[in-house]
VOKOLVO-746146 format. One record per residue (C-alpha): residue number from 1; chain; x, y, z. Coordinates in steps of 0.05 Angstrom, whole numbers, plus 5000, padded with zeros to 4 digits. Layout:
<nodes>
@i->NUM, ch->A, x->X, y->Y, z->Z .
...
</nodes>
This chain:
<nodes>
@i->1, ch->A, x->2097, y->0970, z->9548 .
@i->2, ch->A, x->2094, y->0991, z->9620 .
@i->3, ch->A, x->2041, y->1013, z->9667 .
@i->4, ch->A, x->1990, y->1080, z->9676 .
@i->5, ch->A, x->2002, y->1102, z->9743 .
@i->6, ch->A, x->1952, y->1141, z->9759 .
@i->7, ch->A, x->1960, y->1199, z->9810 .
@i->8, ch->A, x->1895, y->1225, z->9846 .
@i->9, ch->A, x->1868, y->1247, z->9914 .
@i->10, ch->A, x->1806, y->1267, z->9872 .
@i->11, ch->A, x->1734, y->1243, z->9903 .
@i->12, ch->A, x->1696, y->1242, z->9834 .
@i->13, ch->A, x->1696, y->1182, z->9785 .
@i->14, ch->A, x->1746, y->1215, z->9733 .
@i->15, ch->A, x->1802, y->1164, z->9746 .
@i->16, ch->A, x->1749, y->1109, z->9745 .
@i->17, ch->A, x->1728, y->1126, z->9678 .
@i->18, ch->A, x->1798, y->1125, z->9664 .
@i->19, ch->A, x->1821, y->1059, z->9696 .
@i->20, ch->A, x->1767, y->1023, z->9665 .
@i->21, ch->A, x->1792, y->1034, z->9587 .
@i->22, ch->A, x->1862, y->1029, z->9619 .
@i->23, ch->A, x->1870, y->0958, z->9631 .
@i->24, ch->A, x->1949, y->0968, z->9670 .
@i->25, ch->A, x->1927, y->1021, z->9705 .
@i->26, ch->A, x->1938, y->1024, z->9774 .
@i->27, ch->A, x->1919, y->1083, z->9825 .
@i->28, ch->A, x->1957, y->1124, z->9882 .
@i->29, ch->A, x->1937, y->1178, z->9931 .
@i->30, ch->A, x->2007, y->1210, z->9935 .
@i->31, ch->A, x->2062, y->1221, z->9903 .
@i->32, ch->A, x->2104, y->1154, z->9920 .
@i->33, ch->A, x->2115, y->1119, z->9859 .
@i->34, ch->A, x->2148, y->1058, z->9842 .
@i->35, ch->A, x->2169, y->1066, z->9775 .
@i->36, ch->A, x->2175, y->1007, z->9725 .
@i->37, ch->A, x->2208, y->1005, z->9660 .
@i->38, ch->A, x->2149, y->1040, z->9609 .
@i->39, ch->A, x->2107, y->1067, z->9663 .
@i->40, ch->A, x->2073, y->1130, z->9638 .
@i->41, ch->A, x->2046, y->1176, z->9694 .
@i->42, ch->A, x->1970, y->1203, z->9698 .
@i->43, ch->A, x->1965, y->1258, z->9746 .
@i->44, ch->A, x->1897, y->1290, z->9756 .
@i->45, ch->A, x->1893, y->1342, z->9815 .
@i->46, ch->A, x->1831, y->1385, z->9841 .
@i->47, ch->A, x->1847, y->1458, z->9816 .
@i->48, ch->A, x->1848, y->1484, z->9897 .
@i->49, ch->A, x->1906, y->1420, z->9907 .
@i->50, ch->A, x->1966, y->1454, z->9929 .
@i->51, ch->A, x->2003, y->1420, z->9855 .
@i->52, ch->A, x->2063, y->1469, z->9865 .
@i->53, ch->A, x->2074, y->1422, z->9925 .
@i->54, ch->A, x->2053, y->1354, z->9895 .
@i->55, ch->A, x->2094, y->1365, z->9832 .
@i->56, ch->A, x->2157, y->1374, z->9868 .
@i->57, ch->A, x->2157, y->1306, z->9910 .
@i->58, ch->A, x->2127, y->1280, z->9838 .
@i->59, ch->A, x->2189, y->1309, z->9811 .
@i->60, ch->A, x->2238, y->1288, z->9867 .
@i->61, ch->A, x->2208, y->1211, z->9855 .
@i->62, ch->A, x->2224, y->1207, z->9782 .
@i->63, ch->A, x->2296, y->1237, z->9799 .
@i->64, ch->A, x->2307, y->1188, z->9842 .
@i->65, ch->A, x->2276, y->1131, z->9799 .
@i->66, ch->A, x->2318, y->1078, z->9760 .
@i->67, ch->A, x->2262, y->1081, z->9704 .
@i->68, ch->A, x->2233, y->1148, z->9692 .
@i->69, ch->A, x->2166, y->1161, z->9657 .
@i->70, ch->A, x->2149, y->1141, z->9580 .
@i->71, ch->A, x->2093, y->1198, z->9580 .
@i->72, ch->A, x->2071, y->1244, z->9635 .
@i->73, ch->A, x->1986, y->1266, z->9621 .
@i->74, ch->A, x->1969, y->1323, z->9680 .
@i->75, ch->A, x->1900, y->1355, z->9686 .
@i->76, ch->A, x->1901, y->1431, z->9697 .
@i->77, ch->A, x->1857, y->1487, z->9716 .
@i->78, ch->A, x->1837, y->1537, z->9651 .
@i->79, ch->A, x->1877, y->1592, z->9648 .
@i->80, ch->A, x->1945, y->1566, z->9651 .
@i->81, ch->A, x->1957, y->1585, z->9575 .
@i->82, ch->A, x->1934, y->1657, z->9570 .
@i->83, ch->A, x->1859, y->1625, z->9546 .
@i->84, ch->A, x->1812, y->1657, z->9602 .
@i->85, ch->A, x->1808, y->1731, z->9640 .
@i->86, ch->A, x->1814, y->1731, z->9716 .
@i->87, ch->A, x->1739, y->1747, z->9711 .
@i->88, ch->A, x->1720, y->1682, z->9675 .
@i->89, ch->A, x->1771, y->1642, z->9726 .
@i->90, ch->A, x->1743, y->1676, z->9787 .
@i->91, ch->A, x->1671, y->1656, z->9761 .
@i->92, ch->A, x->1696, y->1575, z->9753 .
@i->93, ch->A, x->1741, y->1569, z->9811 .
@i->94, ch->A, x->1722, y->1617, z->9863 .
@i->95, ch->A, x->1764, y->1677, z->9897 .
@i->96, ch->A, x->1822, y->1636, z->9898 .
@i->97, ch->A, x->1826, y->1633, z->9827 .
@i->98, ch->A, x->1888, y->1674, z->9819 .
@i->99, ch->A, x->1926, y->1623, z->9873 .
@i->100, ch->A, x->1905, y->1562, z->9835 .
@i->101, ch->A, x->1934, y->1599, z->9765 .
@i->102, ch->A, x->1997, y->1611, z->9799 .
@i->103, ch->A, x->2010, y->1542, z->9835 .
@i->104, ch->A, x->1988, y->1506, z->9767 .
@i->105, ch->A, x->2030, y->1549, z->9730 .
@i->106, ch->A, x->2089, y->1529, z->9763 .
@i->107, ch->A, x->2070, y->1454, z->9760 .
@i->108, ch->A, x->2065, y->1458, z->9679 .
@i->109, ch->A, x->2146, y->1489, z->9683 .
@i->110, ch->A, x->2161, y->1445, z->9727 .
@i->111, ch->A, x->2134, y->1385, z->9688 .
@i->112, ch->A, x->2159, y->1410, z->9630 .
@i->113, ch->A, x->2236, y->1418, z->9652 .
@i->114, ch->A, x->2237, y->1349, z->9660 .
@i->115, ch->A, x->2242, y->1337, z->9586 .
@i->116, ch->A, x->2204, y->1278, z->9578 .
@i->117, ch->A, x->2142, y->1275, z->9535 .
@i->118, ch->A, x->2083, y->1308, z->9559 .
@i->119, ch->A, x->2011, y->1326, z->9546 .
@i->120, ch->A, x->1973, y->1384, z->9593 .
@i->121, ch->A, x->1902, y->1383, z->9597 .
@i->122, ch->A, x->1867, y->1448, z->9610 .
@i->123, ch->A, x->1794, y->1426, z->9627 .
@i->124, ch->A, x->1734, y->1476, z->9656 .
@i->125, ch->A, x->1707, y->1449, z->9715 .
@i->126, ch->A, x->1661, y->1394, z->9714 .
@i->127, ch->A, x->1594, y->1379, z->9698 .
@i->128, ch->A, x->1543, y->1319, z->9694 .
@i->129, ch->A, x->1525, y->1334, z->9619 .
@i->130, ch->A, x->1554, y->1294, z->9570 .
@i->131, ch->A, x->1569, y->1328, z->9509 .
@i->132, ch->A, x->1628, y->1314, z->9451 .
@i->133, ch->A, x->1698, y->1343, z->9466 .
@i->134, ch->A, x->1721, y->1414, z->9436 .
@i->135, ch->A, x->1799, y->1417, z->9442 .
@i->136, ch->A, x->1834, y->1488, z->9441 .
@i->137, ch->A, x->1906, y->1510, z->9436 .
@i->138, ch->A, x->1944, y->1545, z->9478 .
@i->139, ch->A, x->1919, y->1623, z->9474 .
@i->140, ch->A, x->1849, y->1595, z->9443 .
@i->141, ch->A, x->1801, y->1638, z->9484 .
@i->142, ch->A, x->1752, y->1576, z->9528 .
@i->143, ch->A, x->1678, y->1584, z->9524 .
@i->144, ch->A, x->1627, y->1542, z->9559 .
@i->145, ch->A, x->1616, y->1523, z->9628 .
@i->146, ch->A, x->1640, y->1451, z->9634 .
@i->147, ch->A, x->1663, y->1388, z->9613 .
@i->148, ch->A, x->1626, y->1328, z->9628 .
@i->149, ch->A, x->1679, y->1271, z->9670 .
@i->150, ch->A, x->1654, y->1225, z->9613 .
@i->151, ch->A, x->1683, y->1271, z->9553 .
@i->152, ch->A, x->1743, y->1295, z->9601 .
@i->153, ch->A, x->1767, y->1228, z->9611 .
@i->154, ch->A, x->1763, y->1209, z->9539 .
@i->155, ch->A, x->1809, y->1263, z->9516 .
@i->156, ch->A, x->1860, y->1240, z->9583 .
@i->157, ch->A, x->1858, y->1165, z->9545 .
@i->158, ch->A, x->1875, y->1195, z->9479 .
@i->159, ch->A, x->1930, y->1234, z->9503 .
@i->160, ch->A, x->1952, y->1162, z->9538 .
@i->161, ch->A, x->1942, y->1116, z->9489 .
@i->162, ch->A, x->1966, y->1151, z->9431 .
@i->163, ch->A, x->2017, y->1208, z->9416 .
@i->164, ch->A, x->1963, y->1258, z->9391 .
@i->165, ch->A, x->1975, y->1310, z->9432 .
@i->166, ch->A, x->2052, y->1301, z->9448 .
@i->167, ch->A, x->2083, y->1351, z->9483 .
@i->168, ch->A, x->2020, y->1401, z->9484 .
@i->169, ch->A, x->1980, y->1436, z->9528 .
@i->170, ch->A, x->1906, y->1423, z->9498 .
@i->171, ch->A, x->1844, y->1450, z->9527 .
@i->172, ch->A, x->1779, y->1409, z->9537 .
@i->173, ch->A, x->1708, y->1440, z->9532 .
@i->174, ch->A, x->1642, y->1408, z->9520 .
@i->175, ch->A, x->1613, y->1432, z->9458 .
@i->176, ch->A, x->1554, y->1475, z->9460 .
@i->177, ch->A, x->1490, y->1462, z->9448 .
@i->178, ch->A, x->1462, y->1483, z->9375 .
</nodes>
């Protein structure tokens, strides 16, 4: 079956939670890989990453691979699919908001010229509340504040263990409170 690779220089406990329901999971800081046969990829950046950077030596390491991916799951900033105003971005990710859209943009092509199967994960930022998932499509305006790193990386397994969301771009929000 293969491994998850998981690709993160994050400092929160998202690939953790992540690692601990993936049993062949195994973590890097950068983008050298060593590709085995059935590897799927997990990449989860920080929106203010410079990911129009990372996915190009990510890109340039599965050219160059003798195996290439089963699956690729990224994490991405809101916005990427027409589903937020620069207002709402600007009030989630700072000044830089427009920078981030841009570099995570390109990311999303560039994973997506590879032509292997994919799922994009448009999360909100972060928060410590746990509260059950609410998945948009793309153009499905966000509402909310957050998404809890508990409900985040619960979607992130389902798009890794399963082909749910093949070749999507989903969006996670926590549902809001009746």
């Amino acid at each position: 079956m293969g491994r998850t690779i998981i690709v993160s220089r994050r400092h929160d406990r998202l690939g953790q939670l992540i690692m601990r329901k993936m049993y062949d999971a195994v973590a890097v800081s950068g983008p050298k890989l060593n590709l085995q046969q059935g590897d799927q990829l997990c990449w989860l950046p920080e929106v203010s990453e410079p990911v129009d950077e990372e996915v190009q030596a990510l890109v340039a390491q599965i050219d160059q691979a003798v195996f290439t991916p089963r699956k690729i799951v990224m994490l991405s900033m809101v916005g990427t699919a027409d589903d937020a105003s620069l207002v709402q971005l600007q009030r989630w990710y700072g000044k830089s908001a427009q920078e981030y859209l841009w570099a995570h943009q390109y990311a999303i092509k560039m994973i997506d010229e590879l032509e292997l199967p994919y799922t994009v994960i448009r999360a909100l930022p972060l928060t410590t509340t746990s509260r059950p998932a609410v998945i948009t499509s793309e153009g499905q305006a966000f509402t909310g504040q957050g998404v809890s790193e508990e409900t985040l990386a619960g979607v992130i397994e389902q798009a890794l263990l399963t082909d749910r969301y093949r070749n999507q771009s989903i969006g996670v929000s926590a549902k809001e409170e009746d």
